[in-house]
LUMVEX-662690 format. One line per field, with one value per residue: residue number from 1; residue in three letters; chain; x, y, z of N, C-alpha, C in turn. Coordinates in nm, 2 decimals, padded with zeros to 4 digits. Layout:
resi <- NUM; ...
resn <- ALA; ...
chain <- A; ...
n_px <- X; ...
n_py <- Y; ...
n_pz <- Z; ...
ca_px <- X; ...
ca_py <- Y; ...
ca_pz <- Z; ...
c_px <- X; ...
c_py <- Y; ...
c_pz <- Z; ...
end
This chain:
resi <- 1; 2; 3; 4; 5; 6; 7; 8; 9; 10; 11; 12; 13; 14; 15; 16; 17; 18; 19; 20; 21; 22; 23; 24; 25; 26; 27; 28; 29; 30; 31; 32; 33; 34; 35; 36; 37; 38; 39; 40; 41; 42; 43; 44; 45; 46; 47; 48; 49; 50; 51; 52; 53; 54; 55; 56; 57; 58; 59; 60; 61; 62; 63; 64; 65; 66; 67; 68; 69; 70; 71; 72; 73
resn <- UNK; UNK; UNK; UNK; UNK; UNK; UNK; UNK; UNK; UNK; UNK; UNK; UNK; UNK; UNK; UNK; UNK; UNK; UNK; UNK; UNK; UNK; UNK; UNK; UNK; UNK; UNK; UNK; UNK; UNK; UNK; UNK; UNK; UNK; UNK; UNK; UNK; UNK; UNK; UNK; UNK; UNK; UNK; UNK; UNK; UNK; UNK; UNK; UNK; UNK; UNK; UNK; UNK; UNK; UNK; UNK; UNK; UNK; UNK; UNK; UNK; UNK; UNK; UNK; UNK; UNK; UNK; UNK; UNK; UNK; UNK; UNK; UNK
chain <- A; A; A; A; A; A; A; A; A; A; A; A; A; A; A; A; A; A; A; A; A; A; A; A; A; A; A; A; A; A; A; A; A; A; A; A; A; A; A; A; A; A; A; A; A; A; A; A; A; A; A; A; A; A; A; A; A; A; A; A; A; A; A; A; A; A; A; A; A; A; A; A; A
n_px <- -02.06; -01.95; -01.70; -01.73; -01.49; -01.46; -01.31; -01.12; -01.20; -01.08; -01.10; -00.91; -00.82; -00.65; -00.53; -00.40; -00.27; -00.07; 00.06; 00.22; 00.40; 00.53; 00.84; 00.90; 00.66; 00.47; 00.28; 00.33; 00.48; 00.23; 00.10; 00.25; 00.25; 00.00; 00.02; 00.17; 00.03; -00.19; -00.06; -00.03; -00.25; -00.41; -00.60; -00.80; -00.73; -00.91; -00.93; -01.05; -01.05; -01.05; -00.97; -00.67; -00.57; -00.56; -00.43; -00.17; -00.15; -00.07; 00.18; 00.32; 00.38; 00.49; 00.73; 00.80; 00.83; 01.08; 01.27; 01.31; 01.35; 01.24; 01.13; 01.16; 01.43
n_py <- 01.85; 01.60; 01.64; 01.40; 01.32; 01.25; 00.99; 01.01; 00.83; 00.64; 00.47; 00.31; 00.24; 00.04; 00.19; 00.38; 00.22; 00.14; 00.33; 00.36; 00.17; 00.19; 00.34; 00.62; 00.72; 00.96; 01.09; 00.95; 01.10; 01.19; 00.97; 00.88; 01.06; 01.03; 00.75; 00.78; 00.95; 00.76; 00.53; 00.72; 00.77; 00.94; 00.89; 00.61; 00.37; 00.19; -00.13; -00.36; -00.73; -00.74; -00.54; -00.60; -00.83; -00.73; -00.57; -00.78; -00.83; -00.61; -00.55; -00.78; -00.78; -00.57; -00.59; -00.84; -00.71; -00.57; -00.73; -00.85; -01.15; -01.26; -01.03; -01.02; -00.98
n_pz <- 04.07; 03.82; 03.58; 03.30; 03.05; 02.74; 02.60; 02.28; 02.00; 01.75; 01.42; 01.22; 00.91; 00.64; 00.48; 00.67; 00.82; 00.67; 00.57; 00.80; 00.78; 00.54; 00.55; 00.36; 00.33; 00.24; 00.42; 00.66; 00.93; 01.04; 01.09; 01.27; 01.47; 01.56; 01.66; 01.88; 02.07; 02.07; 02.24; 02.47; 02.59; 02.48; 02.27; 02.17; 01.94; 01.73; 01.53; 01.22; 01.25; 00.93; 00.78; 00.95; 00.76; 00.51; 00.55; 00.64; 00.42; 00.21; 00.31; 00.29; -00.01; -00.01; 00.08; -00.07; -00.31; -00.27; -00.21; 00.02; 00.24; 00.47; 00.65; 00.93; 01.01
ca_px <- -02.09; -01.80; -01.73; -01.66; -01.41; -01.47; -01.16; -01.15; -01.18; -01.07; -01.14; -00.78; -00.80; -00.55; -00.45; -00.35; -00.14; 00.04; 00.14; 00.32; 00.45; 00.59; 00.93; 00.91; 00.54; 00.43; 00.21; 00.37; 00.49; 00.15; 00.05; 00.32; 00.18; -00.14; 00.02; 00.21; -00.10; -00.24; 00.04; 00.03; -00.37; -00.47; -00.73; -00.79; -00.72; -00.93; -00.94; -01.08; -00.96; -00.99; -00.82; -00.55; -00.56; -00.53; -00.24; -00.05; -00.13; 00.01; 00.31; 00.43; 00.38; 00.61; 00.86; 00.86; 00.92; 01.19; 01.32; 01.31; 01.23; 01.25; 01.13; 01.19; 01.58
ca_py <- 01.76; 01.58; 01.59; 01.29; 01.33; 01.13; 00.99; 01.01; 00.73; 00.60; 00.33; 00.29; 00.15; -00.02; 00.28; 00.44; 00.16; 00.07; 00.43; 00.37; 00.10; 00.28; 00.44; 00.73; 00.79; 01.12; 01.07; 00.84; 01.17; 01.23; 00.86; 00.81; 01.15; 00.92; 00.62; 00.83; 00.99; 00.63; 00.53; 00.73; 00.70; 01.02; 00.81; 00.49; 00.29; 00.04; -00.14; -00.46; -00.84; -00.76; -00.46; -00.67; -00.93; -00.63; -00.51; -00.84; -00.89; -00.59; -00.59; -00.93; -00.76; -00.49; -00.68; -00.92; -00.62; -00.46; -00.85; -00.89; -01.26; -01.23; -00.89; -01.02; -00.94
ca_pz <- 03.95; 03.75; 03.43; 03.20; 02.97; 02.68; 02.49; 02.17; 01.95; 01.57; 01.37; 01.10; 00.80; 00.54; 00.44; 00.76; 00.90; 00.52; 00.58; 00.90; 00.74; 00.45; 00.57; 00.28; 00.32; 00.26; 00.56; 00.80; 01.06; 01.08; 01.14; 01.43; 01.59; 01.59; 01.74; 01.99; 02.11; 02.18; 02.31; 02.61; 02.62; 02.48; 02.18; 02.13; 01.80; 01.66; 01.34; 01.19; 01.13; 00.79; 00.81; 00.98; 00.72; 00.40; 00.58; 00.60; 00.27; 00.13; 00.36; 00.21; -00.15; -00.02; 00.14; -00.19; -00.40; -00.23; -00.23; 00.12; 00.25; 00.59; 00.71; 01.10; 01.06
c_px <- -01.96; -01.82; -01.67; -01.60; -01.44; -01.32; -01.20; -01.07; -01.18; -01.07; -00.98; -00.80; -00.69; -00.46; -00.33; -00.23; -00.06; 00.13; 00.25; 00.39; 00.61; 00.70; 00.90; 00.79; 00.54; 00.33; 00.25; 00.40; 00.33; 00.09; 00.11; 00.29; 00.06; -00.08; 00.05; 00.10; -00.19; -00.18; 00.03; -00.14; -00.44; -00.60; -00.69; -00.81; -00.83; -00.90; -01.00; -01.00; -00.96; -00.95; -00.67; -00.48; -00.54; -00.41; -00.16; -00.03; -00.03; 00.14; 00.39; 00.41; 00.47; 00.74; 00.92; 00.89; 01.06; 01.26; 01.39; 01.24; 01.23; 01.27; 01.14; 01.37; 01.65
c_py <- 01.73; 01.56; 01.47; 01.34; 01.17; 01.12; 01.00; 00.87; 00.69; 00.47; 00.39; 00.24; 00.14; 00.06; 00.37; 00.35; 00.10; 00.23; 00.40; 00.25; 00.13; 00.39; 00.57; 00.78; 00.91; 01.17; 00.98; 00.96; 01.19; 01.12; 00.82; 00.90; 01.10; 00.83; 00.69; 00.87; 00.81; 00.55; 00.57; 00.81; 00.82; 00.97; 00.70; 00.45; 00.17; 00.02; -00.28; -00.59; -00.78; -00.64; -00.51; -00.75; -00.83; -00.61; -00.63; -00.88; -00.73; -00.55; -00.70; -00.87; -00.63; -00.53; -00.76; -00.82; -00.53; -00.60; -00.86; -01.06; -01.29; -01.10; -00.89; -00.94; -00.85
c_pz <- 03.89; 03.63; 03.36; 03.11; 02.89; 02.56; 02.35; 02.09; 01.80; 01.50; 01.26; 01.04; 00.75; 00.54; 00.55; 00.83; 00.78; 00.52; 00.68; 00.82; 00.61; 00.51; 00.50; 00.27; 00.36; 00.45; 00.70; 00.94; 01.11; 01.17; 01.27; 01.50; 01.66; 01.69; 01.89; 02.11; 02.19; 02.27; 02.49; 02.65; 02.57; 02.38; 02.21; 02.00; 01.82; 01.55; 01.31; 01.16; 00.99; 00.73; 00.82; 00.83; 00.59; 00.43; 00.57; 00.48; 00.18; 00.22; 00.27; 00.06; -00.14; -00.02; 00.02; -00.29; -00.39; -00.22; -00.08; 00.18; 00.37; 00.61; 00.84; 01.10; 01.04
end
């Protein structure tokens, strides 16, 4: 008989990916042990458009407070 191995799988919210975002977060090592991990396939991430769409919003309210206006460079 074989066994299935089921991955393990997470939904992310706002919160979780404004962490990685966040150099100084109190939580970001924990969050990039996360990515890492999917990374190299051990979970899979999801998360929602409007997840996505929270996050670039408060990105650009980071970026504009730290008086960044281009965060590409």
């Amino acid at each position: 008989m074989r066994r299935c191995s089921m991955m393990e799988r997470l939904a992310l919210d706002t919160s979780i990916i404004v962490e990685y975002i966040v150099l100084r977060s109190m939580y970001r090592p924990k969050v990039v042990k996360l990515f890492n991990l999917a990374s190299t396939g051990k979970v899979e991430l999801y998360t929602s458009p409007i997840t996505l769409s929270e996050v670039l919003y408060i990105a650009s309210k980071i970026y504009e407070a730290a008086c960044i206006e281009n965060p590409k460079r």
